[in-house]
Each structure stands twice: as structure tokens, then as C-alpha cells.
N, C-alpha and C positions, 0 to 999 in steps of 0.2 A: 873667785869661782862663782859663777852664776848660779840661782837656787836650780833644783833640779822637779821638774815638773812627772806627771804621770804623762807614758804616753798613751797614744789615741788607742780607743777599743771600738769593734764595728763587730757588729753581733752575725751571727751566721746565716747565710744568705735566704731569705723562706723557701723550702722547700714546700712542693707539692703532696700534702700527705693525703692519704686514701681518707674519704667521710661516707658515713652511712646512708646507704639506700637502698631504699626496698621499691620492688614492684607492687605497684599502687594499680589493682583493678579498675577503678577510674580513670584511666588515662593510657591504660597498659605497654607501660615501661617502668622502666627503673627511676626513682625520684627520690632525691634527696630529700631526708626524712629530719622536720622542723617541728615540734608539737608547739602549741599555741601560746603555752604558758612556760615558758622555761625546762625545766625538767621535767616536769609533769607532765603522764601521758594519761589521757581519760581512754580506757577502752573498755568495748562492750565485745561480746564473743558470743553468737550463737550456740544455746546449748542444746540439749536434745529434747524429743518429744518422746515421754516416757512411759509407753504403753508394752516395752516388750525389751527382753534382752540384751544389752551395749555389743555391739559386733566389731569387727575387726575395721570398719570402714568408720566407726565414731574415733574409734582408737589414733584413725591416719588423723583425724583431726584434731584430738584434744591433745595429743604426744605433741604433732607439730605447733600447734601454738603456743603452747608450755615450754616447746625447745624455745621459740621467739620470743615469750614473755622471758623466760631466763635469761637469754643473751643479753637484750635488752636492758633488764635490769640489775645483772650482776657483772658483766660485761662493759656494756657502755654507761653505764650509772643512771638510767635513770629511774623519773621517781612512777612508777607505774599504777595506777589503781585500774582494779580490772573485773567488771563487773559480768555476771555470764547470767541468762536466765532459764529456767526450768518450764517448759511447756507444760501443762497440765491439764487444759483445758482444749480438745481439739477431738476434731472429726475420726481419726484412727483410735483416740482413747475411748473415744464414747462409743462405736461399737463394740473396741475389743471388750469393753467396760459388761457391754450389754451380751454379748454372745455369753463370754465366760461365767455369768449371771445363769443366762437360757439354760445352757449346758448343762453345768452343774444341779440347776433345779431336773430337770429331763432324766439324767441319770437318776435322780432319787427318787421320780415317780414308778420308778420299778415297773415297767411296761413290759405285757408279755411279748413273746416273740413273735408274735404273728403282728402284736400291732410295729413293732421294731422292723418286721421286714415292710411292711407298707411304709413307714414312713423312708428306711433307707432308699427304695423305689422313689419317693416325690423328690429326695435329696437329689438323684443322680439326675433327675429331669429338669431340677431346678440349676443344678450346675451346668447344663451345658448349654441354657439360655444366658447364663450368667457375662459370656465373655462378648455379646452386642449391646445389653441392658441390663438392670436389675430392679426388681421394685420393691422396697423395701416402706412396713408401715402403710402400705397403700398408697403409693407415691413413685412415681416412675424417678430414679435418679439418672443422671449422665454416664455414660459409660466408662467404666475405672478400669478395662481390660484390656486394651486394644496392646500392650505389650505383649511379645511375642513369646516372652519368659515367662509372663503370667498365664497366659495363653496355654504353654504346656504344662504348665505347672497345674494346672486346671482339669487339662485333657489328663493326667497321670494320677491326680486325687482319683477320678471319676472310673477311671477303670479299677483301681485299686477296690475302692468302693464296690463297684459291682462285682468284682472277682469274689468282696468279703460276705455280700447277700448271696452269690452262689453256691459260693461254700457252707452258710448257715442254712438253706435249705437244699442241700444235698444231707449235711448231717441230721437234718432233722426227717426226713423223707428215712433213712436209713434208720433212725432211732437208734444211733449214735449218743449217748452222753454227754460221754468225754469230751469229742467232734465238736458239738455242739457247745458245747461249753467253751471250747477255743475259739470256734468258728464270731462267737458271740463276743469274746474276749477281744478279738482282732477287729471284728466288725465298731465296736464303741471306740479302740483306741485308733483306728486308721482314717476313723472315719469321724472325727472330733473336727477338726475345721471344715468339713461342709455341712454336719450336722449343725455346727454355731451359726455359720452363715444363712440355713436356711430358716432356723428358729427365728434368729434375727430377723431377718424379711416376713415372715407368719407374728412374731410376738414381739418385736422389739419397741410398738410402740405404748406397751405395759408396762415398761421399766420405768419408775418415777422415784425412787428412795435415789435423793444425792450423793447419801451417802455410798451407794453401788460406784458411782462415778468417781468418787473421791481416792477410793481405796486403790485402785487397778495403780494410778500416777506415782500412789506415796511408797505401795511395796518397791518398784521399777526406778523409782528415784535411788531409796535407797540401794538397791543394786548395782545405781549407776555411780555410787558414791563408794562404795567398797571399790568397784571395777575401778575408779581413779586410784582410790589408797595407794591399790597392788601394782599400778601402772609408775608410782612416784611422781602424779600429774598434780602440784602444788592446788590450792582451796583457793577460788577466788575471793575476793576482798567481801563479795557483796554478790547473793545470790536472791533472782527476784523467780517468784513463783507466779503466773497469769492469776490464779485463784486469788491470788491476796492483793491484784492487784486491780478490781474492776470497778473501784469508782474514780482513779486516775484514768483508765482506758475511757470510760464513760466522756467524761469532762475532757478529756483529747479530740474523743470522736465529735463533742461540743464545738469545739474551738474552731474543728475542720471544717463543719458546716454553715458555722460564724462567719471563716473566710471567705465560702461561697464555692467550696471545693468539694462538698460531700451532700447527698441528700438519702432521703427517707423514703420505704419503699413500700407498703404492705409490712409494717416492724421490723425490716429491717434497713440498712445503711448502708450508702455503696461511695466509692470514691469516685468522683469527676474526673477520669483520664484526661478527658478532650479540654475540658474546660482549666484543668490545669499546666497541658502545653500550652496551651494556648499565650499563659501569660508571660511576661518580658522575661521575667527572673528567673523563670520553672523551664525543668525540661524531663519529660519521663523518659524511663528508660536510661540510663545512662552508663550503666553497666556492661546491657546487650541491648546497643540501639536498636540491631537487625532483628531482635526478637520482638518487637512493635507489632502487635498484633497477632501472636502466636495464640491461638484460639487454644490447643492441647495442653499447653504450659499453663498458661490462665485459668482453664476451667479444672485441671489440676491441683492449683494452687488453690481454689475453692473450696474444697475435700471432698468428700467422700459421698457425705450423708447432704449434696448441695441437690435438688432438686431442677428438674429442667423448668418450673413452674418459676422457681426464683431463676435462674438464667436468663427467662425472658422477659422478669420486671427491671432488671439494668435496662437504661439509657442505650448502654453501646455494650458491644462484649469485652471490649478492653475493662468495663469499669470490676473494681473489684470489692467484697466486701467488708466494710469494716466494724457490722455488728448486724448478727444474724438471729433473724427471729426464730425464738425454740420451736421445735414441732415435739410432740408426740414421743415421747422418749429420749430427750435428750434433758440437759442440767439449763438451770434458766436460771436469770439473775435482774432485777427491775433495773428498765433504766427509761429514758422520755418517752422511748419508740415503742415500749410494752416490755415484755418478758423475750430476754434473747440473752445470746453469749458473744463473746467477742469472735473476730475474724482472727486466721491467722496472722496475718503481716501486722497487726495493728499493734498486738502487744507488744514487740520488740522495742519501737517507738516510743510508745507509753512509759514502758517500766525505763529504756534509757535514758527518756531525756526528764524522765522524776529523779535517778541518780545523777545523771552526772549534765545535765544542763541542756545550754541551744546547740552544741555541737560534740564532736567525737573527734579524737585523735585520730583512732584507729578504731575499726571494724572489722569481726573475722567472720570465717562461717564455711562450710565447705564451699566448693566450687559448682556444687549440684545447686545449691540455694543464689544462684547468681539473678536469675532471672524463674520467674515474678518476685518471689520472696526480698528479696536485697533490694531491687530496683523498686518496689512497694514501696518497703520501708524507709526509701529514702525522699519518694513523693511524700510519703504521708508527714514527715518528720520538717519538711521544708515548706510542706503546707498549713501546719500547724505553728512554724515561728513564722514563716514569711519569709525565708530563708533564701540566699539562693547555695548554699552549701552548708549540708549537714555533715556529713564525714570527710575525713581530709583523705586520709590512707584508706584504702579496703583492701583487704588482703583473705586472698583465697586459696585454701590448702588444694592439694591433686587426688584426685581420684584413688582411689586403691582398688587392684584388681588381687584375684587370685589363678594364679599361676597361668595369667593370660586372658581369665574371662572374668564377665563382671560376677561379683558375688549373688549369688540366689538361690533359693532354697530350690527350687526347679532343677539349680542344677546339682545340687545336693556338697554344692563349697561355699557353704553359708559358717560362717566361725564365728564362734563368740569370743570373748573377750577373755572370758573362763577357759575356756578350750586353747585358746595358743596360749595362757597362763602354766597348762597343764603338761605343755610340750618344752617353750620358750620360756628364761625368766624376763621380768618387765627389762632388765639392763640388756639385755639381748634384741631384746625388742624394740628398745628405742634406740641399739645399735642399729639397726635396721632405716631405721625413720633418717638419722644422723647419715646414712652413708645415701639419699636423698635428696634431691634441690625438693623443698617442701611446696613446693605449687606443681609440681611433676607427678605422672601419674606413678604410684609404686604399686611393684609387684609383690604380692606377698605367695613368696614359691620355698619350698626347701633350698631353693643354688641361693637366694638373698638371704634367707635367715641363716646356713653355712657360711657365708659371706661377713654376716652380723656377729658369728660366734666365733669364728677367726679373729680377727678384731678384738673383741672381750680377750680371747685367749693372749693374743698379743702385747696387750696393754699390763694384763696380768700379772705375765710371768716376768715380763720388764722391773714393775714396780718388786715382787719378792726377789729379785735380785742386785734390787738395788737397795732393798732392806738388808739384804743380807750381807751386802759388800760394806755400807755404812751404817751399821747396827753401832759400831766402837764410838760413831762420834756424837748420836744426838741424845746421851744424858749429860754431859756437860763439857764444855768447852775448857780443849787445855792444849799444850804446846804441838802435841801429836795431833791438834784435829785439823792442821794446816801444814800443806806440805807444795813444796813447789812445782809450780807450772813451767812444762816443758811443752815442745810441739806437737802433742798430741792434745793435750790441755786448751790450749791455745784455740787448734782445729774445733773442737768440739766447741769450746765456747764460743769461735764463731757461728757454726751450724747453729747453736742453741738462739743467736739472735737474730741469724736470717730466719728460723723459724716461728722467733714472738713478730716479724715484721709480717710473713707469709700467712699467719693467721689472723693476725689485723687483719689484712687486707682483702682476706677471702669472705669474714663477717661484714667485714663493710660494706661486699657487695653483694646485697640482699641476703645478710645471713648465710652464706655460702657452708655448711655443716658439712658437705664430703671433700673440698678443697681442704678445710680447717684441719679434718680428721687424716687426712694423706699428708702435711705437714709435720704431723704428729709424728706420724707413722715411720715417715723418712729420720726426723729425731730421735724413735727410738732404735732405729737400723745403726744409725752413727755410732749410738750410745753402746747397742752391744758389741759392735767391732773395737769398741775404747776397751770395754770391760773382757772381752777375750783375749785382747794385745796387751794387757796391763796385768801384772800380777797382784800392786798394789795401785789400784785408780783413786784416783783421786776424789775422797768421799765427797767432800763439801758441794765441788760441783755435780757431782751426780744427783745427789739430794736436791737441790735448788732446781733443777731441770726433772727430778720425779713429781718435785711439790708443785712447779708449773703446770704437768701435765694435769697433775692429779686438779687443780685449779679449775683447767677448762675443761676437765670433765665434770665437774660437778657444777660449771656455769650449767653446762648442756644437760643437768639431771641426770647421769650416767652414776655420779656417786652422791650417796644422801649425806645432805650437811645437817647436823645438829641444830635438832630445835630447840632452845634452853633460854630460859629467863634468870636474868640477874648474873651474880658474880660464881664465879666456881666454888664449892664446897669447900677446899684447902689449896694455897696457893705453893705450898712445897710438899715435896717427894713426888710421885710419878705422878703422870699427866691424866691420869684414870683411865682413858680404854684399855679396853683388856690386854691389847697387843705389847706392850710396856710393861703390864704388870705377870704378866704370864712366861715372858720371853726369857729372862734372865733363868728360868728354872728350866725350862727347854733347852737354854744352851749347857746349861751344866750337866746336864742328862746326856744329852748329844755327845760333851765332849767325856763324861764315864765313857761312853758305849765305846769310843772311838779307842777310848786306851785299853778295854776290855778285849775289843777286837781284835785291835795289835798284835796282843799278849796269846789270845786264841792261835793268831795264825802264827808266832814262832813257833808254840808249842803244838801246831795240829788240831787243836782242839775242837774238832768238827760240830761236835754237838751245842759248843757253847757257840760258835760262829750263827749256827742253824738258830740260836736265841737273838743273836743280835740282826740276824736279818731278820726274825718275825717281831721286834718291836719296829721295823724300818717301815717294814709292809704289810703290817697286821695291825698292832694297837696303835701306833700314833695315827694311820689314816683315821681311825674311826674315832679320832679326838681333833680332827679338823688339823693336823701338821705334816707336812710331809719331809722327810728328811732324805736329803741327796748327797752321798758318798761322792767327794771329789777326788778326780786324781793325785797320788801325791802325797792321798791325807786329808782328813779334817774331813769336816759336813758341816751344808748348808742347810740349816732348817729357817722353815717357811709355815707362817698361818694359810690356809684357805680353807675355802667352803669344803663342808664335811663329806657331803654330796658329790662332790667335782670329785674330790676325792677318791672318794668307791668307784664313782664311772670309772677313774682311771684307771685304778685296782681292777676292775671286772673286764677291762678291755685287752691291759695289760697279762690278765689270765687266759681270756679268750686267745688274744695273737700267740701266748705261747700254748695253748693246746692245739690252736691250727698249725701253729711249726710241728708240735709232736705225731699230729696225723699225718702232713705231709711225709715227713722223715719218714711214718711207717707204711706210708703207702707207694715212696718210693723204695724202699726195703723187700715190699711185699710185689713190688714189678719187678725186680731182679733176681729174688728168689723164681719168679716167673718163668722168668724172661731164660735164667738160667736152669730152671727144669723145663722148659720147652727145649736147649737146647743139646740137654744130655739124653731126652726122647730123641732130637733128629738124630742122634750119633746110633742109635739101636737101628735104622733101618736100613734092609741090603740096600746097593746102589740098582740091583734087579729090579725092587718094587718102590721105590721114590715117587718112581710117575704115575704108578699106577694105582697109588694109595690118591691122586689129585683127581679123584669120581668127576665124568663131565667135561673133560678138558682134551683128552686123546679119545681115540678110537681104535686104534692098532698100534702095537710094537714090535720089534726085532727080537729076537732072540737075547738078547741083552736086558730087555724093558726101557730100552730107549724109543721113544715116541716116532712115529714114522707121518702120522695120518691125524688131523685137526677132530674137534668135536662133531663139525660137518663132514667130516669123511677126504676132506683135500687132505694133499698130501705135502708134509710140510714142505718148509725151503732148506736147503742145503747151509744156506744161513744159520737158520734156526735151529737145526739140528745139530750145528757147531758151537752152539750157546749152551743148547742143553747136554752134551757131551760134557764141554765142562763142566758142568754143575754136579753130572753124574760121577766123574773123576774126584771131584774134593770130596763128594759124599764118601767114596770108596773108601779113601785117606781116613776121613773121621770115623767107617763104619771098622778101620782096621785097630785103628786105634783103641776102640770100644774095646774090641775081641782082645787085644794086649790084655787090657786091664782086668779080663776076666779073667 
């Protein structure tokens, strides 16, 4: 007998599997996403400029990148450091810096009201030259209004305004008090942003303590750092603030004039557009080629407090600045060119490539900062290594509207962060973001956040029923916690892995979060049709396909994962959250009530029943549990939110008091309806017609109608219609007379 060999093995044929790609702004398509170094992603993320309250449009950004840095890294594994910077130093701080300074001293100089009404007068004059020029410091600036929402927003201060000085000298003409005293009330509070605006333009170039400057950034930071907490928007690795960063900006803007890409202008520094297309390797613009020469975006991008004086010491109007000599009111810092501060685009640059090197993986930033900002700081950043590519990926989040227009105070759908916090929770809200392709523009309307809390509700009430079905098996593993798979088992475990392959495949391509979450969705549809066909489902699986879901909801920040260092406190008896250690005494309470009730209802015992529904519906909601009476027997008790709770309770009250009205107010139409119709039985069939004022004109001897309101004389038709009518009356008015 010949020895006996192995036979041949041939491995399974390579399939084609889905790979990651994101839409890459540079290139604008989908692009197979490579980082430079292995796992290692270096990312820089634009962050805000922090002179005023996080709105609902910083929210579309920093939710969506966080959704991206999440996937990305808990997801497809990689190794992420992700550096985000803090603006502080900029043309919008520094006035608001300098107004909320003016202001506040203005209100303290305690000015009568004659001089109060003269200045609100130069206020309202000075606003409505405001929207072709402004000169501020004695210095003509570029025009910042030419938006048409600014525009009204402008025209509506200014009448407001005037309405509020006519109303203070009418009460005071009257010798009014009270009047006066409101009139004045209304006038300081309605009238605080043009009042700043115009102090500013009269005084702002007396404002010299840095530290005025300093404070406005550090309170509004801080703001913006609670607003993440609340939002569940992870802390970047590495936060760079411009203030801490100006003698790297300095020695940047060195390097770029070394290359022969930047020069000096009257103290300040401007970048060589021309001179740096020009060269082989460089190319401006690359973002929005076609915005090459967009003079409104550029001198935009400038800011605020940019003077037409320095406009026309640039070379060309494309060039832009990358360190601006102080005037008169602003924060200044030494560098070779004199006393100045840095340009906007410059710092991004500086503080990135001091972290994380010559290049960037990835790059974020709204879709608003596409061009000049992004396209800048990509010149500047290839200008300063010699580069001819700084960022590999650029990725730009979508716009956010509210309920179809753009957000502005003008239009008075201006929302803060605080404010849909006060409506919406963060998980509802970044259901919102999630049910979004993240470079799209989203609506934030009531039908999307309904939309968002459907969804939450969904996922919810899934997960506590599948606590509650497999509660028996996850303290320890025994002969009952396995039972066997028939053709429903089967099904479902199929669906469950066409669904790990469907959600692959929808992240793969550019993070796809509302393909991902309809995936889900359809999973947990399957899941309930097992669990209402099944009397005993099968725990194990169900649990494996909760913990998945629950998995990729907390890739996607939907549920908070524990932040904890080191080893667990005790590695035996229960798992420490609460839900484990509280449940076992919720079920034995549950199943009291259940045998209490029983007993209640063989015996009648109304009163005691009336107890066991008010621990159902009364104390355990307001201890965050809800317990649900199954048919048949038995209850399901469930943990959730204490809150969710009472809504329900209070809604569930309401629907049944609008059932108790309806009932009494169809009660109350039938008692009507049938006293209206034991009145028609009291009248002869003689006067029927003639109790209908306005409709006849003459009758027969009968009081049957002969002649119309106009005097015609009816139709023989007609008069055989109303004959009947007059005949059943008869019947019903004989009837009456019986009953008498």
C-alpha cells in the first residue's frame, strides 16, 4: 500500500472587496484613501474664531468630523492624531473686543437723556451710511455690507432705533416716568449693536490694554469647549491657540520671503500670488481654480478692520496678507516689519506644519473656507517647504440651512448650540448629522430632527427588548443559554451578515452614515418580526446582533464609551453599571406585583389592582423604569431615561383626556342633536314653513308654500317635495300629541 499523501489545497478565489474612499476637495471625486505613513493619519481641522457664541452651523462641522474621525478610527483602525486650532487673534475679535469695552464704559458714564438722545440721532445716521463704507479710527475701511442679509439686517436695527428715540421723547415731552424710564430701558438694550458700532468708529482707536483683547477669545473659547462636552464631540490630541503661537508665525512668514514668495509693505507682509504661480511646482488656487481673482472673497478674507490704504500697497489684489501692521487700536506683537499681528490664513500653516510636519494627511474645515482661506493656506504651506503638495485629502463638510434659508440674525433663525441643546439631546442631534451624506448641505427643520428622534426611538426600544428577552443569559453561561437553530434562526443570521457586509460597504464609500444607519434599520425590522414570531427567541443571537449594533453606534458617537484608566476595581460579581446591579431587584418587585395582581383580580380587589397600576405608572416612571404588562402574563421591565419617561406619561395623559373630551363632546352633540329633534316633533305641520323667516312669501290655507322669497310662484315640482315633508311632520307632530 503506497504511503498516503495530503491532498492539494487552493485558497479561495480573491474576491473584490469594498476599500475606503473619501471625497478628496482637491481633486473632487471619490479617492482611495492612503496616509503617508502606515496607519498613521496626521490631521489638522479648522476651528473657530472665538469672538461670540458656537451656532448651529459650527455644530454641522465639528459633529461631522468627529462622526469621520470616529469611523476612521474605531472603525477602520487607524492610528489618528488630530490637531484642531483656536483662532484668537483676528479682525472680528478685535472689534467685538473693542465695542463690548466702548459700551460697557458708555453705559457707566451715566449720560443724561438729552445727551442719550443726540447721540442715538448720530447712531442712526451713522448706520445707514454704514452699508457702502465705514470709517473707522479715522480711516476709510472696504466695504463689509454689500450682503443683502446684512443689508436688512441693518435697515431693521435702524428703524428699531429710531422708533426707540421716539418713543423716549414723546415720554419725556409728556413727563411720563414710568414711559421714560422704559422708553430708555428699550433704547440702551435695542440699541447696543449700533451703539458699539458707532463708539467704535468715534473711539476705538483708544483702546490699547491687551489685555481687553485677550479676554473676549478666552471667555468664548471656553463656551466653545463646554458646547463640544454637551455635543459628545471627542478633545483633540493637540490644541494650538494663534496667541501662543507668534514667533513660529514670525519665522514662517521669514522663510516665505527667503523663498522670494512674500514681501514687506509699509509693516506689513503680503504673499506673491503671481510670483508664486508662476513657478513650475506651485499652483494657486487649487481648491476653486475659477475663483482666481475673486476680488469680494479676497478682500473678505482680509477682515474687517483691513483699510483701503493697505489694499492699494499690495502689488496685485490677488496678493494677500500674511502679517499686518497694527494701527491704533488693535493688539500688536514685535516682529522685523515693526509692530503688527498676524494675517488670517497664515496661522493655520504655522501652527500645522510646527505640529505635525511638511505635510497633512487630511485637512477639514467647512465648505465656506474653501476659497481664499484653504486655497491660502495651501500656497503658503508649499511656499514655505518648496513643496509641491501640502495636503493629500481636503475634506469639506455641507452647508447647514435652517428650514430652507441660510442662517442669520436678520432673519431672526439664528440658533445657538445652547438653544437646540434645549430642545434636542446631543444624541438626537447627531442623529440628525448621521442621517446626512456629510459634504451635503443639511436642513435643520423640525421634519429632520422628527426624522432624527424616530431613529433614536427606534434603535431604543429594540435594544430594551432585547434586554429583556435575554436578561436569563448574560450572568453566566450554562446548559440553557444555548438552544437550537431552526429556520428562523438561520434567516436572521443570514440577514445579520448581509447587514455587517451592507455597512462595510456604505463606510467605504466616503463614510456613507445614512446607507449605514438604513442597514441597521432594516436589521432591526427582521429582528422584531423573529422576536414577535418567537415565543422563546433565541437569546444568544439576539444579543450578538444588539452588541453589534450598539458597536456601531458608538463607532459613530451616538453612545458614550467609557473613559477609564487601568484595570477594573474587582474582576468578579457584577460588571458595575448600574443596569446589572439594580435589575435583579426590579425583577423581583415586578414579579411580586405580577402575583399580587393575580390574586387582586380572582378576588375583585379593585382597590388593590388601582395600587398595582400606580407603581406601573406613577413611581417606577419617576425612577427612570418602565414596566410593561404582557399578554398572557408576566412584565417586561426596562431602564430609560427618567425624562423620556414623563414625556410619555404626560402624553399618554393628554391622549386620554383628548379621548375623554371627544366622547363628551360627541355625547353632548346627540343630546343635541336629539333635543333638536323632540322640538321639531312640537310643531303643527300648519306652521313648519312659516317658522323658515325669508324663504316664502305666501301659503295656502294649509301653510304650505305657494310663492318664493321673490314673490314667484313656486313649481308643482316643488310643492310636491314640500307636501312631503309637510306629511311626515304631521305623523311626528301626532305622535307628540299621543305622548301627551
Amino acid at each position: 500500500m503506497s504511503k498516503r499523501v495530503q491532498p492539494q489545497w487552493t485558497p479561495h478565489p480573491n474576491s473584490k472587496t469594498p476599500v475606503l474612499k473619501l471625497y478628496n476637495s482637491l481633486t473632487r471625486q471619490k479617492e482611495v484613501f492612503v496616509p503617508q505613513s502606515g496607519r498613521r493619519v496626521n490631521w489638522y481641522s479648522c476651528g473657530p474664531t472665538v469672538y461670540d457664541s458656537s451656532h448651529m452651523g459650527h455644530a454641522r462641522s465639528y459633529i461631522t468630523f468627529d462622526i469621520l474621525r470616529r469611523v476612521l478610527s474605531d472603525y477602520f483602525g487607524y492610528d489618528i492624531f488630530y490637531v484642531m486650532n483656536i483662532t484668537d487673534i483676528d479682525d472680528k475679535i478685535i472689534k467685538r473686543a473693542r465695542q463690548h469695552h466702548l459700551y460697557e464704559k458708555y453705559v457707566l458714564e451715566n449720560k443724561s437723556l438729552e445727551e442719550i438722545l443726540v447721540d442715538a440721532k448720530e447712531v442712526c445716521k451713522y448706520m445707514c451710511t454704514f452699508c457702502n463704507s465705514a470709517v473707522r479710527n479715522g480711516e476709510e475701511t472696504v466695504a463689509k455690507t454689500n450682503d443683502s442679509d446684512k443689508q436688512k439686517m441693518i435697515t431693521k436695527t435702524v428703524k428699531r432705533l429710531t422708533d426707540c428715540v421716539a418713543q423716549l421723547q414723546s415720554a419725556l415731552k409728556n413727563g411720563d416716568n414710568n414711559a421714560t424710564e422704559l422708553a430708555l430701558d428699550n433704547l440702551i438694550r435695542y440699541g447696543k449693536d449700533p451703539i458699539s458700532e458707532w463708539l467704535d468708529a468715534k473711539n476705538g482707536a483708544s483702546v490699547t490694554d491687551n489685555a481687553i483683547f485677550s479676554a473676549l477669545p478666552r471667555y468664548f473659547e471656553e463656551e466653545f469647549h463646554k458646547d463640544m462636552d454637551a455635543l459628545n464631540v471627542l478633545r483633540p490630541h493637540v490644541l494650538t491657540r494663534v496667541s501662543e503661537y507668534i514667533p513660529e508665525i514670525v519665522e514662517y512668514i521669514q522663510t516665505i520671503i527667503a523663498n522670494g514668495l512674500g514681501y514687506e509693505a509699509n509693516g506689513s507682509v503680503y504673499f506673491d500670488v503671481a510670483q508664486f504661480d508662476s513657478r513650475e511646482k506651485h499652483f494657486y488656487a487649487k481648491l476653486v481654480p475659477e475663483a482666481y481673482g475673486d476680488t469680494n472673497s479676497l478682500q473678505e478674507g482680509e477682515g474687517d478692520l483691513t483699510t483701503i490704504d493697505q489694499q492699494n500697497e499690495k502689488r496685485s489684489p490677488n496678493d494677500f496678507a500674511l502679517w499686518k501692521k497694527s494701527k491704533a487700536g488693535e493688539p500688536a506683537w514685535d516682529s522685523p516689519w515693526g509692530r503688527g499681528r498676524p494675517g488670517w490664513h497664515i496661522e493655520c500653516s504655522a501652527m500645522a506644519s510646527s505640529i505635525c510636519g511638511p505635510t497633512l494627511d487630511i485637512h477639514t474645515g467647512g465648505v465656506d473656507l474653501k476659497f481664499p482661506h484653504h486655497d491660502n493656506e495651501i500656497a503658503q504651506s508649499e511656499a514655505y517647504f518648496g513643496s509641491r503638495e501640502w495636503v493629500k485629502y481636503f475634506l469639506h463638510s455641507g452647508h447647514l440651512t435652517i428650514q430652507g434659508c441660510k442662517m442669520s440674525k436678520s432673519l431672526k433663525n439664528f440658533v445657538t448650540i445652547q438653544q437646540a441643546l434645549c430642545e434636542y439631546s446631543a444624541r438626537q442631534l447627531r442623529f440628525a448629522f448621521l442621517l446626512h451624506s456629510w459634504r451635503d448641505t443639511l436642513d435643520y427643520s423640525p421634519n429632520t430632527m422628527e426624522c432624527a428622534v424616530q431613529y433614536e426611538k427606534l434603535f431604543n426600544e429594540f435594544f430594551l427588548n432585547v434586554k429583556d428577552v435575554t436578561r436569563n443569559i448574560t450572568q453566566s453561561t450554562s446548559t440553557k443559554t444555548f438552544t437550537k437553530w431552526d429556520q428562523q434562526e438561520l434567516g436572521l443570521s443570514t440577514k445579520f451578515a448581509e447587514t455587517k457586509v451592507n455597512l462595510h460597504t456604505a463606510l467605504c464609500d466616503n463614510i456613507d452614515t445614512r446607507s449605514a444607519l438604513e442597514a441597521l434599520r432594516e436589521l432591526i425590522t427582521t429582528s422584531n418580526l423573529y422576536l414577535r414570531d418567537n415565543k422563546q427567541p433565541n437569546g444568544v443571537l439576539l444579543r450578538d446582533i444588539a452588541s453589534y449594533i450598539t458597536y456601531i453606534l458608538s463607532v459613530f458617537g451616538a453612545i458614550n464609551k467609557e473613559d477609564t484608566i487601568g484595570f477594573p476595581i474587582s474582576q468578579t460579581g457584577p460588571s458595575g453599571d448600574v443596569e446589572s446591579i439594580i435589575m435583579p431587584y426590579l425583577n423581583i418587585i415586578a414579579e411580586f406585583r405580577e402575583n399580587v395582581r393575580n390574586h387582586a383580580i380572582s378576588l375583585k380587589a379593585t382597590d388593590i389592582l388601582k395600587e398595582c397600576d400606580n407603581l406601573r405608572d406613577e413611581t417606577f416612571p419617576n425612577l427612570g423604569v418602565r414596566l410593561e404588562d404582557k399578554e398572557g402574563g408576566g412584565s417586561a421591565v426596562k431602564l430609560v431615561d427618567r425624562e423620556t419617561l414623563l414625556k410619555e406619561r404626560e402624553a399618554k395623559r393628554q391622549a386620554e383626556a383628548d379621548k375623554s373630551a371627544e366622547k363628551e363632546r360627541k355625547k353632548l352633540e346627540q343630546a343635541a342633536a336629539q333635543a333638536a329633534k323632540e322640538a321639531q316633533k312640537r310643531i303643527p305641520p300648519a306652521e313648519m314653513f312659516r317658522m323658515e323667516i325669508g324663504k316664502y312669501t305666501q301659503f295656502d290655507n294649509t301653510g304650505l308654500p305657494t310663492h318664493d322669497a321673490e314673490g314667484k310662484e313656486i313649481s308643482k315640482g316643488q310643492v310636491k317635495k314640500l307636501l312631503k315633508l309637510q306629511q311626515a311632520q304631521e305623523k311626528r307632530y301626532q305622535e307628540f300629541l299621543a305622548s301627551q
